[in-house]
C-alpha positions as CSV (number, residue, x, y, z in Angstrom):
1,X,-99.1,-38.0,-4.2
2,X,-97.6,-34.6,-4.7
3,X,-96.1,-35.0,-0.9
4,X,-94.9,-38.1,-1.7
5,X,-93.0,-37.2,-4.7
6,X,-91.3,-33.7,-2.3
7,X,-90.3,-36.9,0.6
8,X,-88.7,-38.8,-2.2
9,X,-87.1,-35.8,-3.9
10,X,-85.7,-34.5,-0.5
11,X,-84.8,-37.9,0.7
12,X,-82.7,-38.8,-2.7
13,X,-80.9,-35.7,-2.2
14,X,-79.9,-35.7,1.4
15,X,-79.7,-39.3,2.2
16,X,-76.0,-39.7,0.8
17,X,-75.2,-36.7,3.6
18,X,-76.7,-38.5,6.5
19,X,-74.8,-42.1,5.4
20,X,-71.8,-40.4,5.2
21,X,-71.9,-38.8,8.5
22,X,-73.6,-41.9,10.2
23,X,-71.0,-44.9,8.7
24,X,-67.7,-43.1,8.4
25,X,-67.2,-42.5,11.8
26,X,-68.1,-39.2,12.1
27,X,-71.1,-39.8,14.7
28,X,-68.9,-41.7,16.6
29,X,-66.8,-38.8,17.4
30,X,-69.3,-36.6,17.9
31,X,-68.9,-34.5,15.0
32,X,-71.7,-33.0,14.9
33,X,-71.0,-29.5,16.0
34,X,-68.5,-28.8,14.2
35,X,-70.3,-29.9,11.0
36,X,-73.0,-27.3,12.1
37,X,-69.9,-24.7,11.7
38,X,-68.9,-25.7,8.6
39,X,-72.2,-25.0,7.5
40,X,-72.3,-22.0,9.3
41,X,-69.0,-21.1,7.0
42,X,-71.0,-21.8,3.9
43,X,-73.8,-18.9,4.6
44,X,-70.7,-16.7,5.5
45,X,-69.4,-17.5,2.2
46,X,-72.1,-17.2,0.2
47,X,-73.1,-14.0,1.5
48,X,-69.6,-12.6,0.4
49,X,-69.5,-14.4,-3.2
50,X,-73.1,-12.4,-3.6
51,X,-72.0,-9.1,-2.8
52,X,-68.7,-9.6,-5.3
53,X,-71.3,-11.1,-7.9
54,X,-73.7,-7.5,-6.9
55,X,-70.2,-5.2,-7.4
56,X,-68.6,-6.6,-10.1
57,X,-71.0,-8.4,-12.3
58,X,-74.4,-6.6,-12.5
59,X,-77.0,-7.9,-14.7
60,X,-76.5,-7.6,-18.1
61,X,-79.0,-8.4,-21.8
62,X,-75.7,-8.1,-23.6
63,X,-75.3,-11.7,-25.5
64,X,-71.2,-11.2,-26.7
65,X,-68.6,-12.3,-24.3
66,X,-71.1,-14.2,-22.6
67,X,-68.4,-17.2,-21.9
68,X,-65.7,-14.5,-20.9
69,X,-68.7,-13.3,-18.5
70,X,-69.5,-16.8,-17.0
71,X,-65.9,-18.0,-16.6
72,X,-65.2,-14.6,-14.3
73,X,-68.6,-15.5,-12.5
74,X,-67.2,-19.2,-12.4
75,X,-63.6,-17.5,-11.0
76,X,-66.1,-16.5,-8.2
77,X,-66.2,-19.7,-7.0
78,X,-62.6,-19.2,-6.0
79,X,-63.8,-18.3,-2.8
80,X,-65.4,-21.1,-1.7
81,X,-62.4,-22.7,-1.9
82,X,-60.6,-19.9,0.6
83,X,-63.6,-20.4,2.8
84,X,-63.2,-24.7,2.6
85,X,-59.3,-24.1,3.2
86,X,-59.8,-21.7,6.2
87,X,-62.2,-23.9,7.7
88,X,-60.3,-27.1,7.3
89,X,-57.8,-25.1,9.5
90,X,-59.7,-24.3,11.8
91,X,-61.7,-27.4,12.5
92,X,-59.9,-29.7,14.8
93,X,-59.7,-33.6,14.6
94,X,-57.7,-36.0,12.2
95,X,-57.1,-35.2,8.1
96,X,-59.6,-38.0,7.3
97,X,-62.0,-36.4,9.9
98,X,-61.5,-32.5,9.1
99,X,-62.5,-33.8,5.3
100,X,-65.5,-35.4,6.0
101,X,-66.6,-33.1,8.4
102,X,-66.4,-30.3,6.1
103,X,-67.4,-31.8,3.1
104,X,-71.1,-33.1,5.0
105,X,-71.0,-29.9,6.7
106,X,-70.7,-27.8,3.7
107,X,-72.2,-29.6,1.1
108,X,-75.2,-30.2,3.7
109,X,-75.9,-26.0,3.9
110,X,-75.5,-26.2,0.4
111,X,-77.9,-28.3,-0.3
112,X,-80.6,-26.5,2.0
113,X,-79.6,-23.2,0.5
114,X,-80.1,-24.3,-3.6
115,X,-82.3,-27.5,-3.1
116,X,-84.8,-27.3,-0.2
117,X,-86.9,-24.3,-1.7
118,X,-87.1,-25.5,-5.0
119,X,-88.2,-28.6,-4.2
120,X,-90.7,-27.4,-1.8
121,X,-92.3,-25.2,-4.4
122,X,-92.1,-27.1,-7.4
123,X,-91.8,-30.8,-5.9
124,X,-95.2,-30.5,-4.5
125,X,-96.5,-29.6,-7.9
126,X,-99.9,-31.5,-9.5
127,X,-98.1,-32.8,-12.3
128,X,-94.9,-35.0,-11.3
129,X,-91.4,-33.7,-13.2
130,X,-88.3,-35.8,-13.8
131,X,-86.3,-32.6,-13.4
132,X,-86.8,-32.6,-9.4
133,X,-85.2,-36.3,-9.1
134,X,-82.7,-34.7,-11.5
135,X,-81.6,-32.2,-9.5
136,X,-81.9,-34.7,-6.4
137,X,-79.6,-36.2,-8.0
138,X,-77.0,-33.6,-8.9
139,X,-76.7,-32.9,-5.3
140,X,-75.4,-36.3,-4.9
141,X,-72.8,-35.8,-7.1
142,X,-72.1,-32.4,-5.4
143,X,-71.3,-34.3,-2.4
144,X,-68.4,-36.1,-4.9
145,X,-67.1,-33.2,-5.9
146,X,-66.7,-32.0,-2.4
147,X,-65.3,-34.6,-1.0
148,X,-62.7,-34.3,-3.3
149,X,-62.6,-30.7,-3.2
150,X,-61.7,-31.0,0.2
151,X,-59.3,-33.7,0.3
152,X,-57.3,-31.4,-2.0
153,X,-57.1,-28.5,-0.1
154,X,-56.1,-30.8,3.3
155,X,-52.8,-31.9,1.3
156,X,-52.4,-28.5,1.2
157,X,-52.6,-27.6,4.7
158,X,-50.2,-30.5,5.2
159,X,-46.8,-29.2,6.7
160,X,-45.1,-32.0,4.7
161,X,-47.2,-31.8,1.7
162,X,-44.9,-32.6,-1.4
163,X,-44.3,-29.7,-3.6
164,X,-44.1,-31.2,-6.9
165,X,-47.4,-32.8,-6.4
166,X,-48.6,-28.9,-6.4
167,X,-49.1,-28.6,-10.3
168,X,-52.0,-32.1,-10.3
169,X,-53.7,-30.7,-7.2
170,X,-53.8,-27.0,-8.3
171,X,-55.4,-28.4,-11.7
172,X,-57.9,-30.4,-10.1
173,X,-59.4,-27.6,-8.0
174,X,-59.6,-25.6,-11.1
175,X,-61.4,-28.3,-12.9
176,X,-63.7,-28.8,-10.2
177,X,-64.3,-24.8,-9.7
178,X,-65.2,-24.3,-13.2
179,X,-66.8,-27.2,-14.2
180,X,-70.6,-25.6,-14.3
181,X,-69.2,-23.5,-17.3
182,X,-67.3,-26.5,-18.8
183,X,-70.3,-28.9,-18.3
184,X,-72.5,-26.3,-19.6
185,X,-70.1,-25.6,-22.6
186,X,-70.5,-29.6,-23.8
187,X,-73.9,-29.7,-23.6
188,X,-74.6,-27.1,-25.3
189,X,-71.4,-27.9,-28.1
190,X,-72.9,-31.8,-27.9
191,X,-76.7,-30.9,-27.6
192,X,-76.6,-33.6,-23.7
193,X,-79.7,-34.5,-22.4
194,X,-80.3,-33.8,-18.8
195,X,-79.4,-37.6,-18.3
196,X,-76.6,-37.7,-20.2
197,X,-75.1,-35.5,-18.6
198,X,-76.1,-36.2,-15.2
199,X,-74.1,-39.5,-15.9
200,X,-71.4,-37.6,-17.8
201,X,-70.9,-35.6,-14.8
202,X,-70.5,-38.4,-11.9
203,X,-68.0,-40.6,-14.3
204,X,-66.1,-37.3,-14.0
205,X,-66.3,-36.8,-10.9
206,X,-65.6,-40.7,-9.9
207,X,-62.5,-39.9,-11.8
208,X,-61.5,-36.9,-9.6
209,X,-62.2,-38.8,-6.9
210,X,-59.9,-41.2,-7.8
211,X,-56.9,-39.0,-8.9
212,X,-57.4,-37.3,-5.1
213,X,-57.1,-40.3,-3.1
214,X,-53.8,-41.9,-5.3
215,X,-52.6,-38.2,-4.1
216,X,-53.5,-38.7,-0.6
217,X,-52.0,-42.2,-1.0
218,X,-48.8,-40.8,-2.8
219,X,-48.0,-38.6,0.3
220,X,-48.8,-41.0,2.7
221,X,-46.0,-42.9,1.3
């Protein structure tokens, strides 16, 4: 039984990455290397966001200026977006293409990195725990974000990208890179649930979603 409730767990969480890369096309151009890269990228990025956390943010029992210390931790994150945009110029293929094969790449590693382990251990437990198909499910939504995350920082790389479109895609990322603090912030301001703001978080990021491709669709024009 407790097997059974790991398969589930695992499968929730990384059967959105393995539809994505089987029925957007991605398979059919043989993407699969360069999604191993992108992933690849992720560990390289990671490993650098850890040693600026070790440097410049040590542990600390102090309880003021705990926002002020989780929104510099949050600016962390900042460079995972200079890893996305390097990759996204490195990778070859078409803008559609470079997205998704970054964003299944990517979010892929990521989800072996932060999700595989804790399942593993605590999935496999004798008691079964909603909080396992929660987080199964947060990773879905992590694949939204990223997609959209992505698809941002392509228009960027765009040589006829639109500058006055700069100002919505600049907010965006930031929204999506501090959104742990600012989702964290509400719940605890609004006393969410785990489900409540499961939910709150994928109308959110539906919404960003959204917004990025009428900007995709704006330049297109």
């Amino acid at each position: 039984m407790t097997l059974l409730h790991f398969i589930n767990c695992v499968g929730l969480a990384s059967a959105p990455y393995f539809i994505t890369y089987r029925f957007s096309g991605l398979s059919e151009y043989s993407a699969f290397w360069r999604c191993i890269k992108a992933g690849a990228a992720y560990i390289v990025t990671q490993v650098i966001k850890m040693l600026v956390l070790a440097s410049f943010f040590p542990m600390t029992e102090e309880e003021n200026a705990t926002v002020l210390i989780e929104c510099a931790k949050c600016s962390v994150d900042l460079i995972d977006l200079l890893g996305l945009y390097i990759v996204l110029n490195k990778i070859l293929g078409k803008g559609e293409m470079k997205v998704l094969v970054v964003a299944v790449g990517w979010g892929f590693a990521e989800l072996l990195a932060t999700k595989l382990l804790p399942l593993w251990f605590g999935a496999r437990g004798v008691e079964f725990e909603w909080k396992y198909i929660q987080s199964s499910l947060d990773s879905n939504i992590s694949l939204l974000y990223l997609l959209s995350t992505c698809g941002l920082l392509w228009l960027l790389t765009r040589n006829d990208f639109n500058k006055a479109y700069l100002p919505y895609v600049i907010t965006l990322l930031g929204a999506i890179c501090y959104r742990p603090l600012l989702f964290n912030l509400a719940r605890s301001l609004l006393d969410l649930n785990v489900w409540v703001l499961l939910v709150a978080k994928a109308m959110v990021g539906v919404l960003v979603g959204v917004l990025t491709l009428q900007l995709c669709r704006a330049l297109a024009v």
